[in-house]
C-alpha positions as CSV (number, residue, x, y, z in Angstrom):
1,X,134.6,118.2,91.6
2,X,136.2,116.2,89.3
3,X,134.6,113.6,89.9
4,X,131.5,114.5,90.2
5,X,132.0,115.9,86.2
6,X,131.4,112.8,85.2
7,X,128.4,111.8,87.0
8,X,125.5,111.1,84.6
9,X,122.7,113.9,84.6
10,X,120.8,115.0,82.4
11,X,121.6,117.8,80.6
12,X,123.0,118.0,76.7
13,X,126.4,116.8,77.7
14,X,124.7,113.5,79.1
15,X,122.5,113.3,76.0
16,X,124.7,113.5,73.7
17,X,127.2,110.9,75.6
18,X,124.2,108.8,75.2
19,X,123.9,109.3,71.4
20,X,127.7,109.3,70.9
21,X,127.8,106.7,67.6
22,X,131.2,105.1,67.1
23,X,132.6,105.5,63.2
24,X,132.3,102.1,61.6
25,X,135.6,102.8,59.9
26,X,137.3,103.0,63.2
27,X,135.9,99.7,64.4
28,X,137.7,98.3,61.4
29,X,140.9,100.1,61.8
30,X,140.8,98.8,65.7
31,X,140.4,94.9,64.3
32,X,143.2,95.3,61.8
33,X,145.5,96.0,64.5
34,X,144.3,94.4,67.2
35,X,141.9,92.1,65.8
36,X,141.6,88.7,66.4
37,X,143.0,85.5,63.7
38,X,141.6,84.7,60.7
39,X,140.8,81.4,60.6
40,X,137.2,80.9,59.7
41,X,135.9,79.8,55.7
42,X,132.4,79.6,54.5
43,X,132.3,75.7,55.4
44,X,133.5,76.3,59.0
45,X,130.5,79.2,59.6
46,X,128.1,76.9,58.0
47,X,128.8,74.2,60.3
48,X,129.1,76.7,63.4
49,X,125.4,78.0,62.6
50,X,123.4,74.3,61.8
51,X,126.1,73.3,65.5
52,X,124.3,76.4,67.2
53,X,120.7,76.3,66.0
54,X,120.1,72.4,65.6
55,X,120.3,71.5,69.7
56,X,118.1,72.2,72.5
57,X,115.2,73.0,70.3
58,X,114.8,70.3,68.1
59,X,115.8,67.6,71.1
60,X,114.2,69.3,74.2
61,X,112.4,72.2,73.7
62,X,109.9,70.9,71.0
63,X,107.8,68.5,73.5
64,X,106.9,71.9,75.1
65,X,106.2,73.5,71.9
66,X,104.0,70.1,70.8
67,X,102.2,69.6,74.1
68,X,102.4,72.6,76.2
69,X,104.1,73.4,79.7
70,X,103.8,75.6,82.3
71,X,102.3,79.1,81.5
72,X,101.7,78.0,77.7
73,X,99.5,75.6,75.7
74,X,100.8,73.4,73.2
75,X,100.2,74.0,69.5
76,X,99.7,70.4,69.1
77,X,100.5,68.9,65.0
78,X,100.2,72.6,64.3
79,X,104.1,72.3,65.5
80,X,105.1,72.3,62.1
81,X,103.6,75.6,61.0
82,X,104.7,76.9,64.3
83,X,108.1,76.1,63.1
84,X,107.7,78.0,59.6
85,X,106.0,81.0,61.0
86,X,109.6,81.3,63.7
87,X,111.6,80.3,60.6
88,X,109.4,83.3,58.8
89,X,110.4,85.5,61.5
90,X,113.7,84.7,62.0
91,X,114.5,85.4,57.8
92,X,114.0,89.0,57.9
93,X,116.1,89.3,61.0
94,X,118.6,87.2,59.0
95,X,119.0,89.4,56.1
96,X,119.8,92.5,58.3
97,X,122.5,90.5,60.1
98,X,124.2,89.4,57.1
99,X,124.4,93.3,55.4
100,X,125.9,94.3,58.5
101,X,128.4,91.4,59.1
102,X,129.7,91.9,55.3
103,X,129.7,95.3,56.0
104,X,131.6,95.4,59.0
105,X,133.0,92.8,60.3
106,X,134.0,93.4,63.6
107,X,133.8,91.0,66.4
108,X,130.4,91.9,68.3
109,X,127.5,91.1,66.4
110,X,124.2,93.2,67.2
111,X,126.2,95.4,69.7
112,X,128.8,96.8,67.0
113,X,125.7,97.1,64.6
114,X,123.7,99.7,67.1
115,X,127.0,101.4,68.4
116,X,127.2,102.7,64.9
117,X,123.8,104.0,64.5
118,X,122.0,104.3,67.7
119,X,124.8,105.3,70.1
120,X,126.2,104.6,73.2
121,X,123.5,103.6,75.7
122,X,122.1,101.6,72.7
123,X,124.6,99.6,72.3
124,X,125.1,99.1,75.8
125,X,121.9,97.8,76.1
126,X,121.9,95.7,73.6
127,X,125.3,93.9,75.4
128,X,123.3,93.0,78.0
129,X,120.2,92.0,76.6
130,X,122.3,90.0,74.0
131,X,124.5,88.4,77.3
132,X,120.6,87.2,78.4
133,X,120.0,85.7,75.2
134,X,123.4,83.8,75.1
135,X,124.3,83.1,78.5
136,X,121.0,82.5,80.2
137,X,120.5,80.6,76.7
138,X,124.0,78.8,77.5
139,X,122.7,78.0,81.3
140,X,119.3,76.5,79.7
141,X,121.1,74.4,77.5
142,X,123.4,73.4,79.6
143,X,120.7,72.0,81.9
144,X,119.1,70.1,79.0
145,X,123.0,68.7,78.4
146,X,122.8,67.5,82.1
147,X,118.9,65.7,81.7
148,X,119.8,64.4,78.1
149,X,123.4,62.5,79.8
150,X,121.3,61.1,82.9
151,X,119.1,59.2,80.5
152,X,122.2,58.2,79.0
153,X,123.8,56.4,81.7
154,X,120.4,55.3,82.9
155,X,120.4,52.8,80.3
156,X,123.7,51.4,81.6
157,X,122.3,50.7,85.2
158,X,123.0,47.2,85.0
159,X,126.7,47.6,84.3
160,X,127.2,50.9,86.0
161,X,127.4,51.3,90.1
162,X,123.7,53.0,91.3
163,X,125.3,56.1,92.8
164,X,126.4,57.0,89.0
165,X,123.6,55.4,86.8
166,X,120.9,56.7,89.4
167,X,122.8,59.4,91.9
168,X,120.6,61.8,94.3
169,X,118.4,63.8,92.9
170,X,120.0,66.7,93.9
171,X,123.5,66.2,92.6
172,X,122.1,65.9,88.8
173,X,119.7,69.2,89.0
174,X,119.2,72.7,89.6
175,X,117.5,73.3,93.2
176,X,113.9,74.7,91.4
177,X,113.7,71.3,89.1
178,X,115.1,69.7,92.0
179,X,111.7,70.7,94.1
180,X,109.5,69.9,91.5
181,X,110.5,66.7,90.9
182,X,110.1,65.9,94.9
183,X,107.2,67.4,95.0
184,X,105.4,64.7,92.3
185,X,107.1,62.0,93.6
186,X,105.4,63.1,97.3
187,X,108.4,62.8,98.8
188,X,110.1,65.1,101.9
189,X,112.0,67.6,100.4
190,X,114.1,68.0,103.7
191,X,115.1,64.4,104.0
192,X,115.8,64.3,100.0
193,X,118.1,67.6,99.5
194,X,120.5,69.2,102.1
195,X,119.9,72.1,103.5
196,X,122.0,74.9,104.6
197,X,120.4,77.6,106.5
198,X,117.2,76.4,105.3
199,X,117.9,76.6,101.8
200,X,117.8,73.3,99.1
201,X,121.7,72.8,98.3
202,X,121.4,71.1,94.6
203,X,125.0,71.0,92.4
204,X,124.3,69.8,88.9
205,X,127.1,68.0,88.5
206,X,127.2,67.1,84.6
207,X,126.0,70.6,83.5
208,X,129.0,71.7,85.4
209,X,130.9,69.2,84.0
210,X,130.2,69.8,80.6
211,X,130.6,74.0,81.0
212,X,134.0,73.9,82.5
213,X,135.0,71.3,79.3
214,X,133.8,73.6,76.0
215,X,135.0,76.8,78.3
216,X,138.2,75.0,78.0
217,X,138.3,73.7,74.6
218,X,137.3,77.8,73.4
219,X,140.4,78.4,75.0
220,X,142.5,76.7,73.0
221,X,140.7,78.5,69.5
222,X,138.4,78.8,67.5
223,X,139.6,76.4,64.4
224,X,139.8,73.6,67.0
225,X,136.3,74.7,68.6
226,X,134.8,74.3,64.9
227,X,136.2,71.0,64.0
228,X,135.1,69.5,67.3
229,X,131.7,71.3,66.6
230,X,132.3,69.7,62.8
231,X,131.5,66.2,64.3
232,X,129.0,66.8,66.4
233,X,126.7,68.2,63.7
234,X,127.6,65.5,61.4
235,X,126.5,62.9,63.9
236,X,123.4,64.8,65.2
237,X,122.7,65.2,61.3
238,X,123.2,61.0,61.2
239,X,120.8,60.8,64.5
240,X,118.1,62.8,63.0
241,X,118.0,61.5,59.7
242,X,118.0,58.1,61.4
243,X,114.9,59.3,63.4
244,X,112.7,60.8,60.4
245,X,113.4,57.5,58.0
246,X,112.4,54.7,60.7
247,X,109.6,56.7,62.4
248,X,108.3,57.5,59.1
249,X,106.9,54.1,59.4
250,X,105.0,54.0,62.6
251,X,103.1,57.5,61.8
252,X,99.7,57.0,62.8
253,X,97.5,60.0,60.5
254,X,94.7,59.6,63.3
255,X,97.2,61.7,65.8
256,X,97.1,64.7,63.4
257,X,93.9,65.5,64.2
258,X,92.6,67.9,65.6
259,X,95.2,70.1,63.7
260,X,95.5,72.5,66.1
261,X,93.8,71.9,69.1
262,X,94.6,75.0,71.1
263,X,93.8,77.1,67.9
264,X,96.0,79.9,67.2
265,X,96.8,80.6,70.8
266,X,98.5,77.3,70.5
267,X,100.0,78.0,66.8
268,X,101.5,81.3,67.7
269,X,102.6,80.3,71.2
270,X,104.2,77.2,69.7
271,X,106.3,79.6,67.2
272,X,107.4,81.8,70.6
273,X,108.3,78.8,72.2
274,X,110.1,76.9,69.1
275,X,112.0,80.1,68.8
276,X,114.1,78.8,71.3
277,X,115.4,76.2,68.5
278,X,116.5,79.0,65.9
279,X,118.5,80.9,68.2
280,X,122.2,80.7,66.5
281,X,122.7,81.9,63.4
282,X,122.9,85.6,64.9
283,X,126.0,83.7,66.5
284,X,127.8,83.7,63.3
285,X,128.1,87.8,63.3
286,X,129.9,87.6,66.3
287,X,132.4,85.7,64.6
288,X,133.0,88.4,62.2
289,X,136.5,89.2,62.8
290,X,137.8,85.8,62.9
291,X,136.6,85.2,59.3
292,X,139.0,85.4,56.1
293,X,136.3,86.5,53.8
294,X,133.4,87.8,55.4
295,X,131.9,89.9,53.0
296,X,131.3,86.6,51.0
297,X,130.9,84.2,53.6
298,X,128.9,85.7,56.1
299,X,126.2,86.2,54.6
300,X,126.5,83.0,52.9
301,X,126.9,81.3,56.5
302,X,124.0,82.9,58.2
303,X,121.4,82.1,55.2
304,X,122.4,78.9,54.8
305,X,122.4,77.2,57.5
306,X,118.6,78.9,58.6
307,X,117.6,77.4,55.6
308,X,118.9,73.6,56.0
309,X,117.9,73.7,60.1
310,X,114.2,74.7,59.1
311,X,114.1,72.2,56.5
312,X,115.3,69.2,59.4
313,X,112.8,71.1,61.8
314,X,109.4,70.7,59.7
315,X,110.2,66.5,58.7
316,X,111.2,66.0,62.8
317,X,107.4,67.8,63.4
318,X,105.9,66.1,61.3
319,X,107.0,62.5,62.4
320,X,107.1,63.6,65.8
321,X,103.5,64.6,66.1
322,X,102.5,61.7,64.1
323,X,103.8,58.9,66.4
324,X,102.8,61.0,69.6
325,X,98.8,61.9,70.2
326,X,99.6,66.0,71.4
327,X,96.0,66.5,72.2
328,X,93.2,65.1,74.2
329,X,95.6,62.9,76.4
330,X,97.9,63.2,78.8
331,X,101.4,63.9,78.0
332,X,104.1,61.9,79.6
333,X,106.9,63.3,81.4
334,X,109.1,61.8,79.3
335,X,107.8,63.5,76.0
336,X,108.7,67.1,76.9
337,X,112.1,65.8,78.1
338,X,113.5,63.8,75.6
339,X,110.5,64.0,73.1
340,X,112.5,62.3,70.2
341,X,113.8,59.0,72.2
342,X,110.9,58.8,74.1
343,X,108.4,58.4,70.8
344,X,111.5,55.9,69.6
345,X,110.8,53.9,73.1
346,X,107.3,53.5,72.6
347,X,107.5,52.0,69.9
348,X,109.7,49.5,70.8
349,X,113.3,50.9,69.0
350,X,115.8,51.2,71.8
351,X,118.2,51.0,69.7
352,X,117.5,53.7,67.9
353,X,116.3,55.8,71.4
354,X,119.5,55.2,72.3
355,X,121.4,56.5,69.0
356,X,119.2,60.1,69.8
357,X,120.4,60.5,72.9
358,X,123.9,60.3,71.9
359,X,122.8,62.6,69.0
360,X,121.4,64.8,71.2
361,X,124.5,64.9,73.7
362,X,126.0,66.1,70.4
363,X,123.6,68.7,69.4
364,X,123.5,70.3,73.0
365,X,127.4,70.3,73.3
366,X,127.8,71.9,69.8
367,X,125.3,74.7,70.8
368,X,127.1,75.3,73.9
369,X,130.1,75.5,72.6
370,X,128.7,78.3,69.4
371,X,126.6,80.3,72.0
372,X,129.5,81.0,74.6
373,X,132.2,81.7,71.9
374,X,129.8,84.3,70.7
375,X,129.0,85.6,74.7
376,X,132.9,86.4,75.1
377,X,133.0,88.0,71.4
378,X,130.0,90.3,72.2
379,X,132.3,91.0,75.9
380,X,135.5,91.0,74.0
381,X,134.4,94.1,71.9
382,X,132.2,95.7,74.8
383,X,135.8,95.8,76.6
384,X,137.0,97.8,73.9
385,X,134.4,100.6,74.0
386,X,135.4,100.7,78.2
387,X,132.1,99.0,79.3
388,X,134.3,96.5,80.7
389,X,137.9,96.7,82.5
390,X,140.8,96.2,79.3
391,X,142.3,93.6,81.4
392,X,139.3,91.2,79.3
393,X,141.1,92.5,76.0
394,X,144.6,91.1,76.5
395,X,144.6,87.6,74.5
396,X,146.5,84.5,74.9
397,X,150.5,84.8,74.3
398,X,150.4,80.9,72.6
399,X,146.3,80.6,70.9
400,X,145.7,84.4,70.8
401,X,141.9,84.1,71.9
402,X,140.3,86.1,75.4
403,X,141.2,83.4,77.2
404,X,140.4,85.5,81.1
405,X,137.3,86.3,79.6
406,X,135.7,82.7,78.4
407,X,136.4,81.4,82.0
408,X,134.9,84.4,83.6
409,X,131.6,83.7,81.3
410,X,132.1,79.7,81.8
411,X,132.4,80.3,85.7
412,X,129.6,82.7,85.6
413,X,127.5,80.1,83.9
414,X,128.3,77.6,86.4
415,X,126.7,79.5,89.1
416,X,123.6,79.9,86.9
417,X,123.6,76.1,86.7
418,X,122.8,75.7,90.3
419,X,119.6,77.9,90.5
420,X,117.6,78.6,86.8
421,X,115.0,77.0,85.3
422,X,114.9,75.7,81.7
423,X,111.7,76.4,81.1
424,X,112.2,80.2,82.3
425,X,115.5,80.8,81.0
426,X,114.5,79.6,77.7
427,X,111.7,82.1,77.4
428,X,114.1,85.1,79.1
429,X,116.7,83.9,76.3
430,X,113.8,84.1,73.5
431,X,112.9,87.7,74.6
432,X,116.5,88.4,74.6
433,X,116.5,87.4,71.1
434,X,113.6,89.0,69.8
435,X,114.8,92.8,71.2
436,X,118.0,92.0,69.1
437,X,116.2,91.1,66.1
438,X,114.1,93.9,66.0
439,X,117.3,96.8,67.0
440,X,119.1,95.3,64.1
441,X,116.6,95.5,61.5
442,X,115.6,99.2,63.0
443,X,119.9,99.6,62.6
444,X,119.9,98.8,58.9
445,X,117.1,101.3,58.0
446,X,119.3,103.8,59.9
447,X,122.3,103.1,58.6
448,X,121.1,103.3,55.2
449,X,119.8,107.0,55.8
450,X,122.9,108.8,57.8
451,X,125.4,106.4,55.6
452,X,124.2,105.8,52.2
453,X,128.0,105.9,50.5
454,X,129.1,103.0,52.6
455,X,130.0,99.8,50.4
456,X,127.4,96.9,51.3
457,X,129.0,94.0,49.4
458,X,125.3,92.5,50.5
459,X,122.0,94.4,50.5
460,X,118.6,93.4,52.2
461,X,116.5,93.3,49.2
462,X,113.1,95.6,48.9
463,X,114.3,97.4,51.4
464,X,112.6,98.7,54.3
465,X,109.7,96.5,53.5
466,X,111.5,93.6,54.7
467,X,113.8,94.9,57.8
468,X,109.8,96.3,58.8
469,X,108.7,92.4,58.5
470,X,111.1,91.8,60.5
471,X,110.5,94.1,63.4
472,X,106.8,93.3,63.0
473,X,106.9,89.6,63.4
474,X,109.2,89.6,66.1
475,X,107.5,92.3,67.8
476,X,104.4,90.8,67.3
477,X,105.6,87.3,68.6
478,X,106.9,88.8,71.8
479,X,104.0,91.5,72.6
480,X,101.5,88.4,71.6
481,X,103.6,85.9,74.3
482,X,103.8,88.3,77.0
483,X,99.7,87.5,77.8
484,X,100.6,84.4,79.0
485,X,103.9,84.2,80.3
486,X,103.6,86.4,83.7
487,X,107.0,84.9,85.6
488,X,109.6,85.8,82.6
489,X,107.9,88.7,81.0
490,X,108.4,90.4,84.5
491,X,112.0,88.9,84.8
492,X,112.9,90.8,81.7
493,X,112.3,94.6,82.3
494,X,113.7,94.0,85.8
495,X,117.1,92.5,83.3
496,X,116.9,95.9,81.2
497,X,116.7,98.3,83.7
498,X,119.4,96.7,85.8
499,X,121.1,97.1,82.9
500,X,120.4,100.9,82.7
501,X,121.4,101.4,85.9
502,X,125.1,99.8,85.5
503,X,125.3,102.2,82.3
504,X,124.5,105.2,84.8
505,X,127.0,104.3,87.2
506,X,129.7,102.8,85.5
507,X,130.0,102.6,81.6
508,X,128.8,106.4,81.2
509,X,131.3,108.0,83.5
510,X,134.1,105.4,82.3
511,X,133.3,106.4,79.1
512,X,133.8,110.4,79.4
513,X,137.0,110.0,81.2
514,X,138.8,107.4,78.8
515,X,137.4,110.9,76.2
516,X,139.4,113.5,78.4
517,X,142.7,110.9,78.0
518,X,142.0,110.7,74.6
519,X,142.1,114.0,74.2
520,X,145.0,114.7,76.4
521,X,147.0,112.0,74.6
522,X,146.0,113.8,70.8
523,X,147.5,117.0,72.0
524,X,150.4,115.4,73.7
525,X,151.0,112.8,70.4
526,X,150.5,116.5,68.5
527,X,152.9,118.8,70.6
528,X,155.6,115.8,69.6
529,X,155.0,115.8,66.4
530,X,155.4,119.7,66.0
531,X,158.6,120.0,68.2
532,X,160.1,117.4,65.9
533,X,159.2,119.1,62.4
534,X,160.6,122.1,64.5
535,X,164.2,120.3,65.3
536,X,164.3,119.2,61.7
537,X,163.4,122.4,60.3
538,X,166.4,123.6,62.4
């Protein structure tokens, strides 16, 4: 019977369990104890947001964007208005992250944010869609990582052994990529790839690598994560800048037009797709706790690195699209891989091709390491609302960070390694991203209504005209998107209600009996305290 008390039903017990909002001032009081180290100034959280949001995007995921792939047309030189109208999107959003991360900042991001106005199931939901957006993210770039090293080595061949500078296909890929690149070569799949049980067995090897390496290094803390993540934004910085100034010069005008050849299908798909490349900055809440002044520098953090990454984006569109015709011809392989060496290749600078693919080994490695550190921040505080076993709390005796819980997520991301698609986890990871946008903005409209007293050393200005931009656009973008794009806008309410379902049968019930302790230890802690007041009073 006891049991069974806690099963979730619905009556008004279960709906308010649902609804149950957790007191911001207790999330704060938790972090001061328990709380993770300080460590983080406005410098390190700028460099953390351009290392997150300057990576897959701008080195991999903009051919798509450009040209088209898949389920979606390409919005052509349009790119770079596709790029302001994400950046457009994504500012709104920005502004409701930064009042909440100066106004409580508590390791979490977007999940602490709707726990204190929406409620429970809320904020469990928004947990797991945020672990899609970061860790299917994570796997996705990781993948690109993997594509972006091959070419790498490949221009070694002739002083590297063939089985590293050109190994089997199906040691350097996930099995789907793996199938596709088989099948347009015309080859026989079951004389290229093992099988086991009549199943492809493919083990990307460097993605693998390369996850096992920043899980590893997040270990060890976040000050060491952000200086190593402080070099490889200055030299993708370098690599970029490098790219924009000597393909400046070989910008034919003639490959601008048409504009937009898809129209604004192409435009608007383009800014769904490109979206992929802003993901990051909401990165920075999660890092809340870890900050010394974070009413200052949050918000500080967040802004300005949206601003100087949107800047970089338009000038690499613009060149881009300029060297490479994005309409009315057939678009290489090669472009929606490694869009920025390839254009370098064909025109004849190596060297510089070269230079982008170690600046893009640097981009992608930066933005893995951001977007796990802020999956196990997001789990870290989940664990501490009993969605997940305590064991994930305990931190490391010598660098005090959840070291368990960053090789569960880097060992978890392994597996997805071996059977995703970039194409489709970058879309899963953008609709992810857009659900969080738009509960955080709907949270800061809330907030301001049932909490109005609460100190907001930053405000989102003309309030709630601007947090309603923000859930407009990215509504808009996502609803608009799901026309076209039948494999992951299925993938994704299959992700939410699986994620209802492990509320129902684990986190709800967990939940009402960690309340019964609570309430058994109050009484306890207060039959103590009155027994000694007694004795003394005696």
């Amino acid at each position: 019977m006891a049991k069974n008390s806690y099963r979730a039903s619905f009556s008004k017990r279960f709906i308010e369990g649902m609804l149950k909002r957790k007191d911001p001032d207790e999330m704060l009081a938790v972090a001061k104890t328990e709380g993770l180290e300080k460590t983080l100034g406005v410098m390190d959280l700028i460099i953390l947001g351009i290392g997150a949001i300057i990576g897959s995007g701008i080195f991999a995921v903009v051919g798509i964007a450009a040209a088209g792939g898949g389920e979606s047309v390409g919005a052509g030189p349009a790119l770079m208005v596709s790029m302001i109208i994400a950046a457009f999107a994504c500012v709104f959003s920005a502004l409701c992250y930064s009042e909440f991360a100066s106004m409580i900042p508590v390791a979490g991001g977007a999940y602490i944010y709707t726990f204190a106005t929406l409620g429970e199931f809320a904020a469990w939901m928004v947990g797991w869609i945020l672990m899609l957006e970061y860790a299917i993210g994570y796997i996705a770039v990781a993948c690109a990582w993997s594509n972006h090293f091959m070419q790498f080595i490949k221009g070694f061949s002739t002083y590297l052994p063939a089985w590293v500078s050109n190994p089997p296909l199906w040691l350097v890929n996930d099995s789907r990529s793996a199938m596709k690149i088989i099948e347009d070569s015309g080859l026989d799949a079951n004389v290229v790839v093992p099988h086991i049980c009549g199943m492809p067995v493919c083990i990307n090897l460097p993605a693998i690598f390369i996850v096992l390496l920043i899980t590893a290094i997040l270990v060890k803390g976040t000050k060491d994560s952000t200086k190593m993540a402080g070099v490889m934004v200055f030299v993708k910085l370098a690599v970029i800048a490098l790219f924009v100034c000597i393909g400046a010069f070989y910008i034919k005008p003639a490959n601008w037009t048409p504009f937009a050849p898809n129209g604004f299908e192409g435009v608007f798909m383009g800014a769904f797709i490109i979206f992929f490349a802003y993901i990051g900055f909401d990165a920075l809440a999660t890092t809340a706790e870890e900050c010394k002044n974070p009413q200052k520098d949050l918000p500080i953090g967040i802004i300005g690195s949206l601003i100087v990454t949107t800047i970089v984006y338009v000038l690499v569109a613009l060149v881009l699209t300029g060297i490479q015709p994005t309409s009315g011809v057939e678009i290489p392989t090669g472009f929606l891989k490694a869009p920025m060496a390839f254009v370098m290749q064909n025109v004849g600078q190596n060297w510089v091709a070269g230079l982008i693919s170690i600046g893009s080994l640097a981009g992608l490695t930066s933005v893995l390491l951001v977007l796990q550190l802020a999956a196990t921040r997001i789990l870290f505080a989940m664990s501490r609302d009993n969605f997940l076993p305590h064991k994930f709390q305990v931190l490391h005796p010598k660098y005090h960070t959840p070291a368990l819980l960053t090789w569960v997520v880097g060992l978890i991301c392994v597996v997805g390694t071996l059977c995703l698609d970039l194409n489709v986890a970058a879309e899963l990871c953008n609709f992810g991203t857009f659900t969080s946008f738009i509960i955080v903005c709907v949270a800061v409209l809330i907030l301001r209504k049932v909490d109005p007293d609460r100190p907001r050393p930053f405000k989102v200005p003309f309030s709630p005209y601007f947090p309603l931009m923000g859930i407009i656009c990215c509504g808009g973008l996502m609803i608009y998107s799901m026309q076209s794009l039948t494999t992951s806008a299925l993938l994704f309410p299959a992700w939410i209600g699986l994620g209802a379902l492990i509320y129902l049968h684990y986190g709800y019930k967990k939940n009402r009996v960690e309340e019964v302790f609570d309430k058994r230890r109050k009484i306890v802690e207060s039959r103590e305290n009155n027994s000694e007041g007694e004795s003394v009073e005696s």
